[in-house]
N, C-alpha and C positions, 0 to 999 in steps of 0.2 A: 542473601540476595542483594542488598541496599547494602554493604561493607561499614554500617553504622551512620552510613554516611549519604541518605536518599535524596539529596539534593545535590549531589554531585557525582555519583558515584556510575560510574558505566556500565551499562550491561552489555550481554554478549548473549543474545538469545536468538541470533542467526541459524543456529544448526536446530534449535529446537521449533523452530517455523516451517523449516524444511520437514523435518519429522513427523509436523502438523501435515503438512501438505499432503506429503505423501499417506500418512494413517487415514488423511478423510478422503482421498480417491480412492484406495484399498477396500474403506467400508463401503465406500459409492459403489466398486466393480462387484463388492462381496451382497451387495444389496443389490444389486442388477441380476448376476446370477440365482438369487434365491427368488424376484420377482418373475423371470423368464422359465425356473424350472416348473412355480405354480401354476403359471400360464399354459405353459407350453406353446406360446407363443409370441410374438415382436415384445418387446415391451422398446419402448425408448430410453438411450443413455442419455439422462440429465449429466452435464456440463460441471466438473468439478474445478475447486479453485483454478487448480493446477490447468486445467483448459480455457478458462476467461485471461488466466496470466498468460498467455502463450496465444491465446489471440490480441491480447491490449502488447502485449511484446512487440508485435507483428505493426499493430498502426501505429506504438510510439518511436519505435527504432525500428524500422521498413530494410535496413543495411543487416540489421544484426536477426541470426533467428535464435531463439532458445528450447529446449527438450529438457523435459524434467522426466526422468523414468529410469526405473532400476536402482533405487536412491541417489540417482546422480543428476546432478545441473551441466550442461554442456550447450556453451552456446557458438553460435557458427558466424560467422562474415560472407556468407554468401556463397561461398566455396566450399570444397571437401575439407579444409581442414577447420576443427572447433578445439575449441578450451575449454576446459575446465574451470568450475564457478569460482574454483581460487583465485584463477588469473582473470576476474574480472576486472572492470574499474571502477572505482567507486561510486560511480553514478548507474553504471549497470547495478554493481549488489543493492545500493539504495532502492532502486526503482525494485529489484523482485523482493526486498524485504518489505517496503510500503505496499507493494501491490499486493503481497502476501498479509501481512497484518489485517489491514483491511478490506481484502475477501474473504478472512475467517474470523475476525469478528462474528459474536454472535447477534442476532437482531436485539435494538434497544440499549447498543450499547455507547458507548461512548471512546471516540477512537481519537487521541491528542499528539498533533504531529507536530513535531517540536523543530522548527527551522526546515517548514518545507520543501525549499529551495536549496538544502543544502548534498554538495555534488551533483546538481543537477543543472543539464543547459539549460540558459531561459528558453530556449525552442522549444524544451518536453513538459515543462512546467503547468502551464494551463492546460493540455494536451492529456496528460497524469491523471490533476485533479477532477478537473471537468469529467471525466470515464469514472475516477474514484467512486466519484459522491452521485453519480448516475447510478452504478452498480449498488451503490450504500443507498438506498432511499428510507431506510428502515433504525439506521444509525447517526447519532450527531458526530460530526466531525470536526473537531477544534486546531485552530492551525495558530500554534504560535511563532509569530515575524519579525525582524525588522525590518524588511523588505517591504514598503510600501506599496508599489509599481504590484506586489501580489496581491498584497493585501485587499485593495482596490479593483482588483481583476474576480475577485469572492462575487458577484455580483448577485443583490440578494441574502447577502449574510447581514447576521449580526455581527458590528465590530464593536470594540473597547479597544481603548487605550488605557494602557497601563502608567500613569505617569510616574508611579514613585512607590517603594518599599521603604517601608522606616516602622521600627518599634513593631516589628510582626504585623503591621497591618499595610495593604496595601493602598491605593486611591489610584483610582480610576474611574472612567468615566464613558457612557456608550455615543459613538461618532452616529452622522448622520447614514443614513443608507443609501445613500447616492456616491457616485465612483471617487469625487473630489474629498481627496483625505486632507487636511492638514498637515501642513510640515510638522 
């Protein structure tokens, strides 16, 4: 998985979130149907990831809509015609892979985004996280930057700055909690 190499080495586990997605709406619909047949009556469909992604789709890109169903991503421009999650861009795939990650996160865990900002406009950015870590109240979310101007927009986090790597050990140090970062 790590190519020997877990500090640098890339992964590609895009299609296996997707496969996520889709197996926990499958056992959502396959546990709807077994609570409805016990019933024999209403029960309510709780919201799978796949449905909070596709409403936060909805208020961060208002132009674009997306469908996740049948194993397929297809998302649209307002018109009849959609694409396919191939021809995304890479700030659509970022945004359904982070939104996906951390709506299946399990509770209590610890979810580290590494260059949160990266392919994405500064218009969806606060937009993103802010919905993220709403959704997440149960999860720590660690956002590693060097973007400032974001870092700063965390309102209420804990920060650290990293100042230096040497000899396997690092130093660093925790910022105040107020918006004014240091250059």
């Amino acid at each position: 998985r790590w190519g020997s190499n877990p500090a640098t080495h890339l992964l590609s586990d895009y299609d296996k979130l997707l496969s996520l997605l889709f197996a926990k709406e499958a056992d959502r619909d396959r546990r709807h149907t077994q609570d409805t047949r016990a019933t024999q009556g209403y029960v309510p469909v709780p919201d799978s990831a796949i449905d909070t992604i596709v409403k936060l789709w909805g208020y961060l890109m208002p132009h674009r809509s997306i469908s996740l169903h049948d194993g397929k991503v297809l998302v649209g421009r307002g018109t009849a015609a959609e694409y396919h999650a191939k021809e995304m861009s890479d700030g659509e795939r970022v945004a359904l892979y982070l939104l996906g990650q951390c709506l299946t996160a399990p509770a209590g865990s610890m979810v580290i985004i590494d260059e949160p900002e990266l392919h994405l406009h500064r218009s969806l950015m606060d937009k993103l996280w802010n919905k993220v870590e709403e959704l997440s109240p149960d999860k720590t979310i660690v956002y590693i930057t060097h973007d400032l101007d974001f870092a700063a927009s965390r309102a209420g986090a804990k920060k650290l700055w990293v100042q230096s790597y040497s000899n396997n050990a690092w130093t660093w140090r925790d910022l105040p909690m107020d918006d004014a970062l240091p250059e």
